[in-house]
C-alpha positions in Angstrom: -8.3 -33.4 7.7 -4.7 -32.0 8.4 -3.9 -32.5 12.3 -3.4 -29.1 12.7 -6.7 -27.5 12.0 -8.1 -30.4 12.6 -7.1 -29.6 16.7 -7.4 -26.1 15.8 -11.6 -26.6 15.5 -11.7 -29.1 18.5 -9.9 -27.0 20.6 -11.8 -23.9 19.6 -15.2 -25.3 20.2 -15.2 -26.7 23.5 -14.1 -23.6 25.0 -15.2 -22.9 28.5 -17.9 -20.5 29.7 -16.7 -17.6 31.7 -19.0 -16.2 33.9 -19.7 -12.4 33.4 -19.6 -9.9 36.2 -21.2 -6.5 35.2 -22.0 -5.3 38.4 -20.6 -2.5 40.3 -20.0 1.7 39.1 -17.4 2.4 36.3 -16.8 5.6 38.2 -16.0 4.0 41.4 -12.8 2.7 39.3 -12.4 5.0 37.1 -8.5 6.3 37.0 -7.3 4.0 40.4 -4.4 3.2 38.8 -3.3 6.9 37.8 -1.2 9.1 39.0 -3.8 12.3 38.6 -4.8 15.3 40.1 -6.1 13.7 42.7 -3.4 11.4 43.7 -0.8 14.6 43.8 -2.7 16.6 45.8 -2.4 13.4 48.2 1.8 13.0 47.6 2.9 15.5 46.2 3.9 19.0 48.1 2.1 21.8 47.4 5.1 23.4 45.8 5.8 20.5 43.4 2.1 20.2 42.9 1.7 23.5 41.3 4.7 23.9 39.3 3.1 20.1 38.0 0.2 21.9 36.8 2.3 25.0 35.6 4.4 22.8 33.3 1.1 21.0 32.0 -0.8 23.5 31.8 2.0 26.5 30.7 5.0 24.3 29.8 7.0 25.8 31.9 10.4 23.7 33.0 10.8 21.3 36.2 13.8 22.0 38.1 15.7 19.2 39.8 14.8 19.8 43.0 11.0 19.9 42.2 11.5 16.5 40.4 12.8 14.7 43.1 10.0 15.6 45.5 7.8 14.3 42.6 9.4 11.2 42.3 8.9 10.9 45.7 5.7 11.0 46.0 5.5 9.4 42.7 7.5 6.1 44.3 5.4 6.4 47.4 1.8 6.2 45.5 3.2 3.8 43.4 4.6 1.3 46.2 1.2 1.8 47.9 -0.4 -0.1 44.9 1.9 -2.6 44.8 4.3 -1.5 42.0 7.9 -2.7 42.5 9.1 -1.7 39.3 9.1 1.6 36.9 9.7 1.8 33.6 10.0 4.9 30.9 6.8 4.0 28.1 7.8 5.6 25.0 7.0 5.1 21.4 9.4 4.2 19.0 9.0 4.6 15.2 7.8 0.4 15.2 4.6 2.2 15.9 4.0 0.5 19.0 4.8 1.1 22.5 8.4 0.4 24.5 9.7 -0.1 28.1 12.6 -1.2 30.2 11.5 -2.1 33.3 14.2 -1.1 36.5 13.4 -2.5 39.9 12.4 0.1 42.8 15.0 -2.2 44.7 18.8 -0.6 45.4 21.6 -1.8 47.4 23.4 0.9 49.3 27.1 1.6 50.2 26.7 -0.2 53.3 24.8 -3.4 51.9 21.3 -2.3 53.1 18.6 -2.7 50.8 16.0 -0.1 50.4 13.2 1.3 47.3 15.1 3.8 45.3 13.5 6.1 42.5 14.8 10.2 42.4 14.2 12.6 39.9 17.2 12.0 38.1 15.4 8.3 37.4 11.9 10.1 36.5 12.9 12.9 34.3 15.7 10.9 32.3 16.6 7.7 31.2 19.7 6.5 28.8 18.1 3.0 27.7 20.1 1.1 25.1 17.2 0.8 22.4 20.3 0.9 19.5 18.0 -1.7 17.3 14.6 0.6 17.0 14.3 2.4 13.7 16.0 5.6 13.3 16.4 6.3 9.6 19.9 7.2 9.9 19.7 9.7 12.6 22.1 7.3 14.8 24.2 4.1 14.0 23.7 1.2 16.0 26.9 1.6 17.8 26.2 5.3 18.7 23.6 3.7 21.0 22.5 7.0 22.6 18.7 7.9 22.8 17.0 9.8 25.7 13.9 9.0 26.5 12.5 12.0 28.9 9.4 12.5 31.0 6.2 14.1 29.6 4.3 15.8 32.5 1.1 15.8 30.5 0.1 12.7 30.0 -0.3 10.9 34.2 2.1 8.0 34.9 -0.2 5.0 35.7 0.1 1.5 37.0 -0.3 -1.3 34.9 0.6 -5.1 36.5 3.2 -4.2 38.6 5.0 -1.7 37.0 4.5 2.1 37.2 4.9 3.3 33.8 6.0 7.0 32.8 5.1 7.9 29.7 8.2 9.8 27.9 9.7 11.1 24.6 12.4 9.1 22.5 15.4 11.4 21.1 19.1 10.6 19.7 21.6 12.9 21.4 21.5 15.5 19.2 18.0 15.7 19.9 16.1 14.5 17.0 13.1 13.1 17.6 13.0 9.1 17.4 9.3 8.7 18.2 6.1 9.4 17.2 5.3 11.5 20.6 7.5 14.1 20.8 7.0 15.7 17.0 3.0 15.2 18.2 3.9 17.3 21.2 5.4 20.1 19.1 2.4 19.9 16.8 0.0 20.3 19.7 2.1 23.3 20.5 1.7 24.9 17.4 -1.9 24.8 17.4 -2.2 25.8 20.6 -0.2 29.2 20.1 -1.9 29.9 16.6 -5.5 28.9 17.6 -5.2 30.7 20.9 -4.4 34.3 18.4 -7.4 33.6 16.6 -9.8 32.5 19.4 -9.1 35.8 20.9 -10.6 37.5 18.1 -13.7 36.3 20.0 -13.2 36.4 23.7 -10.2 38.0 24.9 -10.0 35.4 27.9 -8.8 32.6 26.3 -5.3 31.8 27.5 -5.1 27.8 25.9 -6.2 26.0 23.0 -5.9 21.5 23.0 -7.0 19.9 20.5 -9.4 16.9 20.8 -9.2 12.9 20.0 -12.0 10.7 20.3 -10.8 7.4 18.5 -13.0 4.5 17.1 -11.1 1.2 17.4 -11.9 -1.8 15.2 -10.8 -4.9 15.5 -11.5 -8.6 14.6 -11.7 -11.6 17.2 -10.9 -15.0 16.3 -9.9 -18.1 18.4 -6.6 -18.3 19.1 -5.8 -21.9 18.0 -7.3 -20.8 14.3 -5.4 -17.9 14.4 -2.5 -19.9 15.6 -3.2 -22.8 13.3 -2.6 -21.0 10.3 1.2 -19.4 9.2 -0.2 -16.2 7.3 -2.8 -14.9 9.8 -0.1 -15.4 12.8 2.7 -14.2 11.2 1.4 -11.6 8.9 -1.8 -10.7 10.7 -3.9 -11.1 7.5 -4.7 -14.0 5.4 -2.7 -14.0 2.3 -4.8 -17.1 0.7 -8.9 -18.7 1.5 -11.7 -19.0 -0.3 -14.4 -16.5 0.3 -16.8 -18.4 2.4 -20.6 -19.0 1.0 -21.8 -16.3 3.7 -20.4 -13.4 4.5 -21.6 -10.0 6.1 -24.0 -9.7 3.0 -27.0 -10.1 5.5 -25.7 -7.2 7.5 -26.8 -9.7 10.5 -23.3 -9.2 13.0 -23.9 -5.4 12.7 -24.8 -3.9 15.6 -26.4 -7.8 16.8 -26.4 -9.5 20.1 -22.8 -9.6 22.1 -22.0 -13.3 21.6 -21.2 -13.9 25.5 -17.7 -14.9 25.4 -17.1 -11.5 23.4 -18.9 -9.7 26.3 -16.7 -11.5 28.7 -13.5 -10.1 27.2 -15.1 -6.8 26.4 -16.3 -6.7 30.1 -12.9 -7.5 31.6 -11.4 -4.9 29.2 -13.5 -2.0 30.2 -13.0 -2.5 34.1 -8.7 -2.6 32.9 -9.5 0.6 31.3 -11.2 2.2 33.4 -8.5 1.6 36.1 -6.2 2.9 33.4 -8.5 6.0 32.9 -9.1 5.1 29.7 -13.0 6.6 29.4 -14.3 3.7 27.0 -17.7 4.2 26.7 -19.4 2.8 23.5 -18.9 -1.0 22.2 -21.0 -3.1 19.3 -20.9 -5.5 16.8 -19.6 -3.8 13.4 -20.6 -4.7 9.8 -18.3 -7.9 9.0 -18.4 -11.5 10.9 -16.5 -11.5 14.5 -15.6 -7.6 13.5 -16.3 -5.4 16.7 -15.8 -1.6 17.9 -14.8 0.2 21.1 -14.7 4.2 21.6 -14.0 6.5 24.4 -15.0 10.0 25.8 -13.2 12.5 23.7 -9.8 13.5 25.4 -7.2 16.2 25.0 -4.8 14.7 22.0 -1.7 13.6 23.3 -3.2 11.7 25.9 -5.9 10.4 23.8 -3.0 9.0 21.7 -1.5 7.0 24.7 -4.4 5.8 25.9 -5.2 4.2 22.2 -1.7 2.6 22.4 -2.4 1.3 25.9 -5.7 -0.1 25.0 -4.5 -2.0 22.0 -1.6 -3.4 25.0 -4.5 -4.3 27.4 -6.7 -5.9 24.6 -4.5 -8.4 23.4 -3.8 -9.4 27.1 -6.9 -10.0 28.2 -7.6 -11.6 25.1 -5.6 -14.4 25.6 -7.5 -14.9 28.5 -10.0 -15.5 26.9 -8.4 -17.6 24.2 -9.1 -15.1 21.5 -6.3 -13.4 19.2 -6.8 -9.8 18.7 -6.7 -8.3 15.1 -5.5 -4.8 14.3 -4.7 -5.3 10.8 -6.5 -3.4 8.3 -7.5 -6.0 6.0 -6.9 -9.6 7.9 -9.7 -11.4 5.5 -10.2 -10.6 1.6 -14.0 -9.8 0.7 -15.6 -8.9 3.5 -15.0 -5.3 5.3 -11.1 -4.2 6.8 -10.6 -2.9 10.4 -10.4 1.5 10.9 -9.8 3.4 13.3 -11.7 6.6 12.7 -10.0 9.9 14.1 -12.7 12.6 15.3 -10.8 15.6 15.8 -11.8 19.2 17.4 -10.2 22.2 19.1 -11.5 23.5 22.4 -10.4 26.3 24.7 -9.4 26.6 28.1 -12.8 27.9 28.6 -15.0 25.4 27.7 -16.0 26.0 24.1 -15.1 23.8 21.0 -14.3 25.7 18.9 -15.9 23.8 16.1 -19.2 24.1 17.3 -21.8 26.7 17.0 -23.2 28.8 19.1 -25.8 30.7 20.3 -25.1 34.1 19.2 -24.5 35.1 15.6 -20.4 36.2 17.1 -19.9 32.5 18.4 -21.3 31.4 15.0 -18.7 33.6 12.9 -16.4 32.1 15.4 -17.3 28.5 14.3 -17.4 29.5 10.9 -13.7 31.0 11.2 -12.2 27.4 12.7 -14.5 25.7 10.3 -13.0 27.6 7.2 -9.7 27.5 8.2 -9.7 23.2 8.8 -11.3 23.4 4.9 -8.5 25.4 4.0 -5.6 24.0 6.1 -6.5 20.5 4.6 -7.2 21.5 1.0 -3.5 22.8 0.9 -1.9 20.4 2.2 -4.1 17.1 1.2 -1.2 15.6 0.1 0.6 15.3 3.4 -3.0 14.2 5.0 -2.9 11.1 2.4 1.0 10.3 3.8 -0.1 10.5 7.4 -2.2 6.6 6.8 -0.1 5.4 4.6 1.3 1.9 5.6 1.7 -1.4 4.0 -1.7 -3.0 5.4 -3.8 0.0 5.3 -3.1 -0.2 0.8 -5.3 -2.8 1.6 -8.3 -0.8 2.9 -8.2 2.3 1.5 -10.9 2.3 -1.6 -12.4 -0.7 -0.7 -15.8 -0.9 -0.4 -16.1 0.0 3.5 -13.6 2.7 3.7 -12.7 6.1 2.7 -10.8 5.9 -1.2 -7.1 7.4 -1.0 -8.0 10.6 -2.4 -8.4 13.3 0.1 -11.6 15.4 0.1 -13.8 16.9 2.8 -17.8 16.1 2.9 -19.6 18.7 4.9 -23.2 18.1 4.1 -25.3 20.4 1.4 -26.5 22.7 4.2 -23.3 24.1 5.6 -22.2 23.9 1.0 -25.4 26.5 1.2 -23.8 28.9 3.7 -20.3 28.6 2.1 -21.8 29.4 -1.4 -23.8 32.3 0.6 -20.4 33.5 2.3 -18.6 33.7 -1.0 -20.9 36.3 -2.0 -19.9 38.9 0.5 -18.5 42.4 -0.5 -14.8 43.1 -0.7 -13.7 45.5 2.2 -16.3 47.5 4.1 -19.9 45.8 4.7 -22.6 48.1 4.3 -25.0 48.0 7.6 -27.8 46.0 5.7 -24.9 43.2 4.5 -24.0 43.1 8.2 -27.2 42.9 9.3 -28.2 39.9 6.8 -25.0 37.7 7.2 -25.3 38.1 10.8 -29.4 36.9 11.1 -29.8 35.2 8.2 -26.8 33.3 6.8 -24.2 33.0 10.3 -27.2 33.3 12.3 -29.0 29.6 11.2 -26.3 27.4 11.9 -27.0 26.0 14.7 -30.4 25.0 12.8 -28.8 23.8 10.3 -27.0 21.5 11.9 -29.5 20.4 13.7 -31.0 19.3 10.1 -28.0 18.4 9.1 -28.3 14.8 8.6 -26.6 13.8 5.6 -23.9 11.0 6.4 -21.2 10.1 3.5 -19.4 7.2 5.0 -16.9 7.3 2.2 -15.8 10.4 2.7 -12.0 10.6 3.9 -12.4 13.8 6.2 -16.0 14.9 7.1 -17.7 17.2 9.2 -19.8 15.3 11.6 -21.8 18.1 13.6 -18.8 19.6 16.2 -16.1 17.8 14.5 -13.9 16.4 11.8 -13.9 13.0 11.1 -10.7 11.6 9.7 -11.8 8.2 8.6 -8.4 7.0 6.7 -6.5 6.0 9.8 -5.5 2.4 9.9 -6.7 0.2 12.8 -3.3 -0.7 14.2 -1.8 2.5 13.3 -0.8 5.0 16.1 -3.0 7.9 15.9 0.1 10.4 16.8 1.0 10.1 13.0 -1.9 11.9 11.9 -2.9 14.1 14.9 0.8 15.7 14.3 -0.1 15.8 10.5 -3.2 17.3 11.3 -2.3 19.7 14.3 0.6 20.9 12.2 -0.9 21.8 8.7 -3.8 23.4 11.1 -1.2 25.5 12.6 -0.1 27.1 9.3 -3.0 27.9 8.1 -4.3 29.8 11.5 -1.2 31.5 12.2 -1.5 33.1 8.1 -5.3 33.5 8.7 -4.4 35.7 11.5 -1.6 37.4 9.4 -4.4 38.0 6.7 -6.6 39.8 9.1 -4.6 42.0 11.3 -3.4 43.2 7.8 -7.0 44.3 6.9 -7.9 45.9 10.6 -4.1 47.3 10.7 -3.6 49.1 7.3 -7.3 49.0 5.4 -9.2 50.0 8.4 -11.9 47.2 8.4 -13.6 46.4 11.8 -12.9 43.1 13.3 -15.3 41.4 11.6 -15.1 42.8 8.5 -12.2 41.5 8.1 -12.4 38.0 9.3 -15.8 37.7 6.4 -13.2 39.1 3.6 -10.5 36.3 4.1 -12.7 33.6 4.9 -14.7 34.5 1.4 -11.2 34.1 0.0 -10.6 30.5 1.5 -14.0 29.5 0.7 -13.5 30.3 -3.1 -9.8 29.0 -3.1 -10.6 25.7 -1.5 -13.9 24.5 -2.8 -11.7 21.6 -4.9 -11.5 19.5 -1.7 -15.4 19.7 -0.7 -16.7 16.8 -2.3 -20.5 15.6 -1.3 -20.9 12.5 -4.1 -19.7 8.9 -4.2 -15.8 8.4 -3.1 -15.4 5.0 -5.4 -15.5 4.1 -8.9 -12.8 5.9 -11.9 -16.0 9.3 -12.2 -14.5 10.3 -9.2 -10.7 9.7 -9.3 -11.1 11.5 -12.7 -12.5 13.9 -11.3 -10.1 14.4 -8.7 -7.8 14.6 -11.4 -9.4 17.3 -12.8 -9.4 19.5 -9.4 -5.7 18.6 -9.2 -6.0 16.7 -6.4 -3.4 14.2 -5.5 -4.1 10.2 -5.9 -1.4 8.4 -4.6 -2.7 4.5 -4.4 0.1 3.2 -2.7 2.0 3.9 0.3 5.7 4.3 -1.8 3.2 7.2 -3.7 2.2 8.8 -0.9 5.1 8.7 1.1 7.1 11.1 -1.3 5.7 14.2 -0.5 7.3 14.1 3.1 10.7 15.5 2.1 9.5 18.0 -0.4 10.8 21.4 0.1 7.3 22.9 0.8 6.9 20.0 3.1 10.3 20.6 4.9 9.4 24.4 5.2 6.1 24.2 6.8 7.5 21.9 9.5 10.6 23.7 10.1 7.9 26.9 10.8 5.7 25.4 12.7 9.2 23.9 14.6 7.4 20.8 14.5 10.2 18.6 12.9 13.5 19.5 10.9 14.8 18.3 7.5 16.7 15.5 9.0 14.2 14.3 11.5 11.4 14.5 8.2 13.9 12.3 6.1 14.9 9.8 8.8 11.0 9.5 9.0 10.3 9.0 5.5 13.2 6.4 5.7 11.7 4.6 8.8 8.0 4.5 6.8 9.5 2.6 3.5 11.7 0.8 5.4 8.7 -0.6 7.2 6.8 -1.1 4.4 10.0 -3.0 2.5 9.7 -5.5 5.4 5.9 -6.1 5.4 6.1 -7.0 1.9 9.2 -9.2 2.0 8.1 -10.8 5.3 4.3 -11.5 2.9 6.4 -12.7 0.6 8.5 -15.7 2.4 5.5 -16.4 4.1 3.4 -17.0 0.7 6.0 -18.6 -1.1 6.6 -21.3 2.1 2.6 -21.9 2.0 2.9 -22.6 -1.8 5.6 -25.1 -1.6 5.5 -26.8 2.1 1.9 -26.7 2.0 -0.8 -26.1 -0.9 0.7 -28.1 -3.4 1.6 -31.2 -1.2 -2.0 -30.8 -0.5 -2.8 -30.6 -4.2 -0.7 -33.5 -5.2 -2.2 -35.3 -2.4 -5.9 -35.4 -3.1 -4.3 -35.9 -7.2 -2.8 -39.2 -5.7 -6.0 -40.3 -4.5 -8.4 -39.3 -7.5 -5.6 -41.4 -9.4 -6.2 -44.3 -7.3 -10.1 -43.9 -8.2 -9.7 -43.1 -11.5 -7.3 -46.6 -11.8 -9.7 -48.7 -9.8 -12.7 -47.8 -12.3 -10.6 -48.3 -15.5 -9.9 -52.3 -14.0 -13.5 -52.0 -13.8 -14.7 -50.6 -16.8 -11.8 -51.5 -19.2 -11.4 -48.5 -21.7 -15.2 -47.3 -20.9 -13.5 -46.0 -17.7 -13.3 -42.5 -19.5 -16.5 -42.0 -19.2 -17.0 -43.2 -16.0 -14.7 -41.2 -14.7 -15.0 -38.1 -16.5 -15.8 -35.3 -13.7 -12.5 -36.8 -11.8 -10.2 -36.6 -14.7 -11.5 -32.9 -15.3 -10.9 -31.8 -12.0 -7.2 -34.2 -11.6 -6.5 -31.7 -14.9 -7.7 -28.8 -13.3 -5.8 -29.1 -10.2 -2.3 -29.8 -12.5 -2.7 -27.0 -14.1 -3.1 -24.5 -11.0 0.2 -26.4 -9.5 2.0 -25.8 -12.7 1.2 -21.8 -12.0 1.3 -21.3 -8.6 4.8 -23.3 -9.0 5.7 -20.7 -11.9 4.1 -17.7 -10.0 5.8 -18.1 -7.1 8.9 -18.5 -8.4 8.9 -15.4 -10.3 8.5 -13.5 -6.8 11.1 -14.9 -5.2 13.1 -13.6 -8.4 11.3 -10.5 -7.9 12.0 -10.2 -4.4 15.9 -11.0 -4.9 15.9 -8.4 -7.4 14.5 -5.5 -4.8 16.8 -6.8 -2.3 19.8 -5.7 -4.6 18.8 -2.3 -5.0 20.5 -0.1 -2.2 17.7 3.0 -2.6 15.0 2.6 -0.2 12.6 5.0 -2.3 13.6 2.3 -5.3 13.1 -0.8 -3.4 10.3 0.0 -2.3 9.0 0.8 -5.7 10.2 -2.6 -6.3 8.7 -4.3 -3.8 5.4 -2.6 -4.6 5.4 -2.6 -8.3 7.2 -5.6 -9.0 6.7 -8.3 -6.0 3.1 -7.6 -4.5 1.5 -7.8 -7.3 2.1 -11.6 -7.1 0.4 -12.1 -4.2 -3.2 -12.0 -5.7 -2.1 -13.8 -9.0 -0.9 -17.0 -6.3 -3.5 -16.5 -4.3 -6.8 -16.6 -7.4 -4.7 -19.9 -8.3 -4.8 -21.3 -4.3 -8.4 -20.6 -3.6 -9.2 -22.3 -6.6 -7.3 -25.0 -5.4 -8.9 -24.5 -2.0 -12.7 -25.2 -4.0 -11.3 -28.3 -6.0 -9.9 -30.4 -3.2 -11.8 -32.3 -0.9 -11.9 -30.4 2.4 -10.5 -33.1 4.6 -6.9 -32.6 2.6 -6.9 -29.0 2.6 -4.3 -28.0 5.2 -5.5 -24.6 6.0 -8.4 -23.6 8.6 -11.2 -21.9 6.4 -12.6 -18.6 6.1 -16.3 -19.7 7.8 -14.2 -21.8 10.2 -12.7 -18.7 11.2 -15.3 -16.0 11.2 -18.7 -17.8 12.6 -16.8 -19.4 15.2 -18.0 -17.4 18.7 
């Protein structure tokens, strides 16, 4: 066996027990690393304090002076636990996280040391960052990008270091993140939802949305992970056999926490709930070594930092534990890819989601108008939903057999289909007193009953109604959910802000009561969206015919999908909602397919050096020695050795003929790679890249497994699939 996997399996089976300490309240840690509410009221003055809260809560601007007396008492909370150095967290369009990290420590004019941090230093920072992704917003040597503080997600602690989490933006102020077009976006749905919630109770002043994540992952020992180029590298496996078991016995799922896995999941949860990250929920999922984490449901932009964060802390403690963490989408061919399922809701500032039902037939209608409107909002803009989880290794996922396909549509279950089909019914204009009386007790009036019934789950539905929330199950593991949430927030902006529009209209120049009006335009959005409300089987070509029959979009691939970003319809809602410009949407676009370019190219290096450096010296290897055999028995056997040695000849043909393909395959994409790299277009090469090069990569890879089941396992170099996933 190759020395490398060879030490790989050793190494990865005398691992050492950790012991597992469970003991103790969450809640006794939970958020001791945070700089919350509770921790101001401590440091902070009471001025500072509330104009904290106003600019949360109100968005109203901090002055100068108020940020220095917050970065005081920031710097003296922080110090108290330890911290010696800050750093502005941001995320850049890599979408991962960032930091600089600046000492407390300053020397003064007269040589004295002493800890240093004002508000010039919390509110502001100038870092360098010229080499993160821009899409030519800046060039490298106009190196300036602002990164500046966001007051409504808490600065925490984490190591040392006391991290303030922050916006990217060039000088000209086009965003260079993911966070600050998410912070517009939440913005937007705040002021539209907030008009239409007060349809229904005049006191709400706020709406946030809601993010409750669902992160899946893989862990594998390090030293496999390590031992082989693609899964280290690449962070999936771009060759192995399919090994003889899989997740066909649907044993992992949901099964007992093998107890090194606990360990790390233990150690994780205590990290987090420091952080005040509320994890709550973990389990075995479906494939071999797969698993699944979820918090408490948080307001969005903070649910999106503490995701990132989480994915930070996992792979740290991870290593502890001598495990690799993966996040990518599809690390192992034939068994079921890694999501990270996006439940999403709008609540007000007075405690109602807004997507729930209620107890009165006006809190139903009031449901029923946030429910119509997400229908709606998504069955316009579908398209721009599908871009949102498009990336190189989510292709991968989408339409296999454990995830949603990459057509959008919207499963709500048959009874709440019933109610719509009811709704759609209602009179045009004025409702006599009997229609009133009917909708209101009979049809709005047994939701929450139906619900309650409502237990129909479609797991391969892309967006679905899940009781008191949306569901968008497309999102890529590793991908950061600020992508989607500002997809989401925004397109859900448009379509309350012209709901509301649609309504005053009716009250204001037809004379319709209140909610006489709201039933006549959400019978219109019922009958104009029922295209994207789809209760049947996601896979298989009945349904993308028939998606192409409703006109709905099916863009396969992320060059597809990614077009639709810079269309003028596109550009128009965003620059309404004041969520992102033109050039901020192009540079965007840019980033995306330049991303994607590089995944592909990187895959492609990475194959071609396994190919050459690795699978065939392997193959010509174990040819060597079935020569040897195959010479020793014709000494023996004279010209009777043919017979002898029949099943060796057969397979010493078998195994020349895959090295004469994988040889030919692989040379063809590296020519097909050089030709991409020509083309100057990034829409083109990435066409290229996609059409012409990755295609390859299952051709090479049907010849290598064979190869993988023909030689004997001692010569093959790589560690294997069941090496990988039943090792605990």
């Amino acid at each position: 066996m190759p020395k490398t996997r060879f030490q790989a399996l050793v190494e990865s089976r005398n691992r050492e027990h950790i012991n597992i300490d469970e003991t103790g309240k969450r809640s006794d840690l939970f958020a001791k690393n945070v700089f919350n509410e509770d921790k101001m009221l401590q440091f902070l003055t009471a001025e500072a304090f509330d104009k904290v809260k106003s600019a949360i809560f109100q968005g109203t601007k901090i002055d100068r002076k108020i940020a220095d007396q917050v970065a005081e008492g920031m710097k003296a909370w922080a110090l108290s636990m330890g911290a010696t150095h800050y750093t502005h967290w941001f995320q850049p369009l890599t979408g991962a996280t960032a930091e600089k990290h600046d000492a407390f420590f300053d020397i003064l004019p007269n040589g004295k040391a002493m800890e240093k941090f004002g508000g010039a230093q919390l509110v502001q920072q100038e870092p360098d960052a010229s080499s993160f992704p821009s899409g030519g917003i800046r060039n490298t040597f106009e190196a300036r990008g602002y990164t500046a503080w966001d007051p409504t997600s808490p600065a925490f602690i984490y190591k040392t270091t006391l991290c303030i989490p922050t916006i990217f933006v060039a000088y000209t102020g086009e965003a260079l993140d993911n966070k600050a077009p998410l912070l517009r976006a939440l913005q937007a749905v705040d002021q539209a939802a907030t008009g239409v919630a007060q349809y229904f109770d005049k006191n709400v002043r706020k709406v946030h949305a809601t993010l409750g994540w669902e992160q899946e992952y893989f862990l594998i020992d390090k030293a496999l992970v390590n031992s082989r180029l693609d899964l280290s590298v690449t962070g999936r496996t771009l060759v192995g056999s399919f090994s003889a078991k899989g997740q066909q016995l649907d044993d992992h799922y949901f099964g007992v926490i093998p107890a090194r896995v606990l360990g790390f999941m233990s150690e994780l949860e205590k990290e987090c709930t420091r952080l005040g990250i509320p994890v709550k929920t973990r389990h075995n999922e479906v494939a071999p070594n797969q698993f699944e984490l979820a918090p408490v449901f948080e307001e969005a932009n903070l649910s999106v930092d503490h995701n990132l964060l989480l994915m930070d802390v996992m792979e740290e403690i991870a290593d502890k534990y001598n495990f690799s963490v993966l996040f990518h989408e599809k690390p192992f061919a034939g068994i079921n890819g890694s999501g990270k399922h996006n439940n999403w809701s709008l609540a007000t500032d007075t405690g109602v989601n807004l997507l729930s039902p209620g107890s009165t037939p006006m809190k139903n209608l009031q449901f029923l108008t946030f429910f119509v409107n997400t229908i709606k909002a998504v069955d316009t803009y579908e398209e721009l939903l599908r871009a949102s989880i498009a990336s190189a290794s989510n292709d991968h996922r989408l339409g296999a057999n454990e995830a949603p396909p990459p057509i959008i549509s919207i499963f709500i279950g048959k009874q709440l289909s019933d109610v719509l089909d009811e709704l759609e019914g209602v009179s045009k204009g004025k409702l006599s007193p009997q229609e009133k009386t009917e909708l209101k007790l009979n049809v709005v009036g047994k939701i929450p009953e139906i619900l309650l019934d409502n237990t129909d789950r479609n797991r391969t539905s892309p967006f679905a109604f899940t009781g008191n929330k949306f569901e968008m199950r497309g999102v890529g593991a590793k991908m950061n959910c600020a992508k989607p949430m500002t997809m989401l927030n925004t397109i859900m902006a448009k379509q309350l802000t012209d709901f509301k529009k649609e309504v005053d209209v009716l009250i204001d120049k037809k004379n319709l009561k209140k909610d006489e009006a709201v039933f006549n335009v959400l019978r219109e959005y019922i009958k104009t969206s029922k295209r994207i409300r789809f209760e049947g089987d996601g896979y298989g070509v009945e349904w993308q015919e028939e998606a192409r029959r409703r006109k709905l979009s099916f863009n396969k691939n992320t060059p597809e999908a990614l077009q639709v970003i810079t269309a003028k319809e596109s550009i128009d809602l965003f620059k309404q909602m004041d969520v992102m410009n033109e050039v901020e949407l192009k540079a965007h676009k840019e980033v995306e397919l330049g991303a994607y370019i590089f995944h592909i190219q990187i895959e492609g290096r990475v194959l071609g050096e396994m190919v050459y450096n690795h699978i065939i010296p392997a193959a010509v290897k174990y040819q060597n020695l079935l020569l040897e055999n195959i010479s020793g028995l014709k000494e023996v056997y004279g010209a009777a050795h043919k017979k002898v040695a029949e099943g060796q000849l057969n397979i010493l043909e078998q195994i020349g003929e895959h090295i004469v393909e994988i040889k030919r395959l692989t040379d063809e994409m590296a020519d097909a790679r050089r030709r991409a790299n020509g083309m100057s277009a990034v829409d083109k090469k990435a066409q290229a890249y996609c059409n012409n090069v990755r295609p390859y990569f299952e051709k090479i890879r049907e010849h290598s497994d064979t190869l993988e089941k023909l030689i004997a396992d001692e010569f093959w170099p790589f560690t294997k699939y069941r090496e990988m996933l039943f090792s605990k």
